[in-house]
N, C-alpha and C positions, 0 to 999 in steps of 0.2 A: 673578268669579261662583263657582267651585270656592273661593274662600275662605269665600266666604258663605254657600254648602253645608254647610262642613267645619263653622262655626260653629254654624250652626243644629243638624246633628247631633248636636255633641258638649252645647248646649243642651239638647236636649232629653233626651238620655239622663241627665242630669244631672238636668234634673229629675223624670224619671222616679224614677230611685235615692232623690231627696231624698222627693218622694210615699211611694213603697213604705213608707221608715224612720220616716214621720211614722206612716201606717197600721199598722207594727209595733207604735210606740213607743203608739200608742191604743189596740189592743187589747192589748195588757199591763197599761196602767194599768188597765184596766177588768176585766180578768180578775182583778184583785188588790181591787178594793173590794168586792165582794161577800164576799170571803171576810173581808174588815176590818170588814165591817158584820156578819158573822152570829157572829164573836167579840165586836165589842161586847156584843150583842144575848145571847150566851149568857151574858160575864159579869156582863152586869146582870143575869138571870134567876134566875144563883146563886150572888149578893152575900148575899144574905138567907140561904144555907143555909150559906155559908161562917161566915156571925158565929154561926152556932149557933141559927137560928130558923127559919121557913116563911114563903116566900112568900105577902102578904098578894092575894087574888084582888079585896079589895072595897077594894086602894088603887088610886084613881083615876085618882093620876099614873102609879104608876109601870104600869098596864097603858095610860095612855097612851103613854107613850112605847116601849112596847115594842111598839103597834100601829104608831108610825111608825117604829119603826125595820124592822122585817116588810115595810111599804111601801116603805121605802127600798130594800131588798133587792130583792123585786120589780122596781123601777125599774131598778136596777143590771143587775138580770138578764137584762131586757128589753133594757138596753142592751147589754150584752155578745152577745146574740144578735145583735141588728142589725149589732153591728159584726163576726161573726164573718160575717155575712152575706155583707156587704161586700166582705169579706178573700175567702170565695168565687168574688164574682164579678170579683173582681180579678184572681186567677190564673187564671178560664179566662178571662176577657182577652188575659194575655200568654202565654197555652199556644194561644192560636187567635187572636185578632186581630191580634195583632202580630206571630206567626211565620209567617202565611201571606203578607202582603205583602211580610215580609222576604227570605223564600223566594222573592219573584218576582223581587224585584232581584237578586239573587244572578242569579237563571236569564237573566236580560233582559240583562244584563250578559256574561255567558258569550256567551249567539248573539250580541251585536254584538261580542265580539273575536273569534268565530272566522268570521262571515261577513259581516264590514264594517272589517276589520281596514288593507285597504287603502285606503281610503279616509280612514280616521283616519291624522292626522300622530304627530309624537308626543307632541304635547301632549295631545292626545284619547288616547291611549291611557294616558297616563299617570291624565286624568282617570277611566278605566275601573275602571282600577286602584285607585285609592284609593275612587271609588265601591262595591267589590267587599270592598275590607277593612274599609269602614264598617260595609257590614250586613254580613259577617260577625260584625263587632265586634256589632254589638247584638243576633244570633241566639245570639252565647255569653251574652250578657248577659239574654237571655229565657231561655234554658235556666239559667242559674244562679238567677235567680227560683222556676224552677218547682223545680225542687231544694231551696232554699230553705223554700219552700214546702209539699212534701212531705216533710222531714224534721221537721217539726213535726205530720203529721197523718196519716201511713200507723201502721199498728198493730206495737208490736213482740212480735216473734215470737223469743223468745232460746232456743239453744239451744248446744250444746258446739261451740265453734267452734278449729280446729287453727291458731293464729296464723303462725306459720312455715310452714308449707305455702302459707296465703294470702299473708302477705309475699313469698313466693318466686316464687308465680304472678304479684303484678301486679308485681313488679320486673322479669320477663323479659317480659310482656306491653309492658310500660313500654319495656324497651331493645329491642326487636325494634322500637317505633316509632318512636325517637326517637332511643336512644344505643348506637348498639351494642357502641360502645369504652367504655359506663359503667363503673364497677368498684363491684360491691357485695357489701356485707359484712354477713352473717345469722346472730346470734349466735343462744341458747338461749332460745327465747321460751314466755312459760307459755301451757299453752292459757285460752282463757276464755268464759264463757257468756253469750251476747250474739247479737241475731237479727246472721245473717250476712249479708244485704243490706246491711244499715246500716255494719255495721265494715268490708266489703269498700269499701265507698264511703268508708268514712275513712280507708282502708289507700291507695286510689287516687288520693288529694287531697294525699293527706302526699307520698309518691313523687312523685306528678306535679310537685309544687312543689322537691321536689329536683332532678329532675332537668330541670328548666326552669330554676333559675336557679345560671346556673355561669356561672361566666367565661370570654370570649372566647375562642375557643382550647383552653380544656382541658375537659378528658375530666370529665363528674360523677362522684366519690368520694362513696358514700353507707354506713354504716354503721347497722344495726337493732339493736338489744339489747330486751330485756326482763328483768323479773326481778318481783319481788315483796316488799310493800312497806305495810307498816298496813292489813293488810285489805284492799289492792289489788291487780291485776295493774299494773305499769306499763312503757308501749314508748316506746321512744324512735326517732326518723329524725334520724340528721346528715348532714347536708352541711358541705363544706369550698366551698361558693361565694359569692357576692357578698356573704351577709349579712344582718343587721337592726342598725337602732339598738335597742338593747335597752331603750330610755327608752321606746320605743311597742310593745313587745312586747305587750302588753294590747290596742292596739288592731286587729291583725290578725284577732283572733277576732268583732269587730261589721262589722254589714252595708256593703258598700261601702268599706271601709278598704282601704288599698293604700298600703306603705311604698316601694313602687317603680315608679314612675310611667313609666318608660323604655317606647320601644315596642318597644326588643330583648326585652322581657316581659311581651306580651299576658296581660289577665286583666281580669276584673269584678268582684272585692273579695268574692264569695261563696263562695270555695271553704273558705275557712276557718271563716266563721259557720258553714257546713252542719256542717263536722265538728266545731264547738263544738254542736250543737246536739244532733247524733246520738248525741257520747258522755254528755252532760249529760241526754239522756234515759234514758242505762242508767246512772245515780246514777255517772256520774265525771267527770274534771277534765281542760283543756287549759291547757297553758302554753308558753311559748316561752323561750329562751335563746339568745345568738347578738352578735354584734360584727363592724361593718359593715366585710368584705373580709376575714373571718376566719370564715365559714360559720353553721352557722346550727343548734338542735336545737330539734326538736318532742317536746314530750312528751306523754301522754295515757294515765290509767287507767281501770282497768274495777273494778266491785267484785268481790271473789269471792266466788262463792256457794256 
């Protein structure tokens, strides 16, 4: 029965994830043919001034075809609404349908180990247990959605942000939770203009992933640099732990991707899209470098302004 449980969960949240990327991969396409249809549209309009003449208004055709193409537009646009609709009512789905009953399991769970606790053997308790890490497991996974979610549609607000100062707050915020014996190393970082919600959130995913994934036994080694670079700021995060294959280093930054499937490294494949998304909305770039048991670097610029 708990196998069939387990299945059925890990089912569903699977195709949960698969939905969501279908719903991404729709509203992109669709955000991009409107803007494909109103460049046809302009350079058919001024085809005729490019060869050195004027646009004839009593040619039949071609103001037909540029009535449907105007329609076509319309349709697209129409469509893009709906779908952005959609995409709305999607997230407050998983921001309130799906976190409040996760949240009861969680709680229902808690009062039956601590006041039924004798009465379960230990196969029940063991059942408890995995029942407790499931929804745990799919309340990160709704909170990484809405993330997700909101790093594509909160407004940014950029301003002179002190990068080493921030590096240095969530690195210690980071080992006072986690690693106390971590050891990190915070070289000369430029500052950069950028709203500081959103890089604090990037500065907090990058760390956080260092310092989650280290090997058994030892202490995370993390290293920061920055410097500047074509018109960029650009920082780096290394780690010396477990790694990546570098052949799939591209696919860390897309939704639901995870090169490390171990459950010694709980995660939902979002923490990375969000920081591909947040620095990609202040016009810069993420990449990765790294070779599996040989640690790992993040890199990511800002432009300067």
């Amino acid at each position: 029965m708990l196998a069939c449980l387990l299945i059925r969960a890990d089912a569903s949240t699977a195709a949960a994830g698969a939905g969501f990327t279908a719903l991404l991969a729709g509203g992109a396409s669709l955000a991009r043919r409107p803007e494909h249809e109103s460049q046809r549209r302009e350079a058919l309009s001024l085809a005729p001034l490019a060869a050195g003449g004027r646009p004839e208004p009593s040619d039949a055709a071609s103001h037909e075809r540029l009535q449907a193409l105007e329609q076509r537009v319309r349709e697209c646009t129409a469509e893009l609404e709906r779908t952005v609709a959609e995409f709305e009512s999607f997230h407050s789905s998983v921001s309130h349908d799906l976190r409040s009953p996760l949240g009861a399991i969680v709680n229902l769970v808690a009062i039956l180990s601590e006041d039924y606790a004798e009465r379960l053997d230990d196969t029940g308790r063991e059942c408890l247990r995995r029942i407790e890490r499931s929804a745990r497991a799919a309340l990160s996974l709704t909170d990484g959605i809405v993330a997700y979610v909101h790093s594509g549609k909160d407004g940014l607000h950029p301003e002179p942000v002190a990068m080493r100062a921030l590096f240095e707050e969530e690195a210690a915020r980071l080992a006072a939770l986690h690693a106390p014996d971590a050891r990190v190393a915070i070289g000369e970082l430029p500052d950069a203009d950028a709203d500081p919600d959103m890089i604090r959130a990037v500065v907090a995913s990058l760390l956080g992933n260092a310092f989650k994934f280290v090997r058994k036994g030892e202490a995370a080694e993390i290293e920061i640099d920055g410097w500047d670079a074509n018109g960029e700021h650009v920082y780096s995060v290394r780690d010396r732990g477990i790694g990546i294959d570098a052949r799939w280093a591209d696919r860390l930054f897309k939704p639901f991707e995870r090169l490390h499937g171990s459950p010694d490294y709980p995660g939902h494949g979002l923490g990375l899209a969000v920081v591909a998304r947040l620095v990609r909305r202040h016009g810069g770039r993420v990449w990765a470098e790294g070779a599996r048991d040989a640690g790992a670097t993040f890199y990511f610029s800002l432009p300067k302004r």
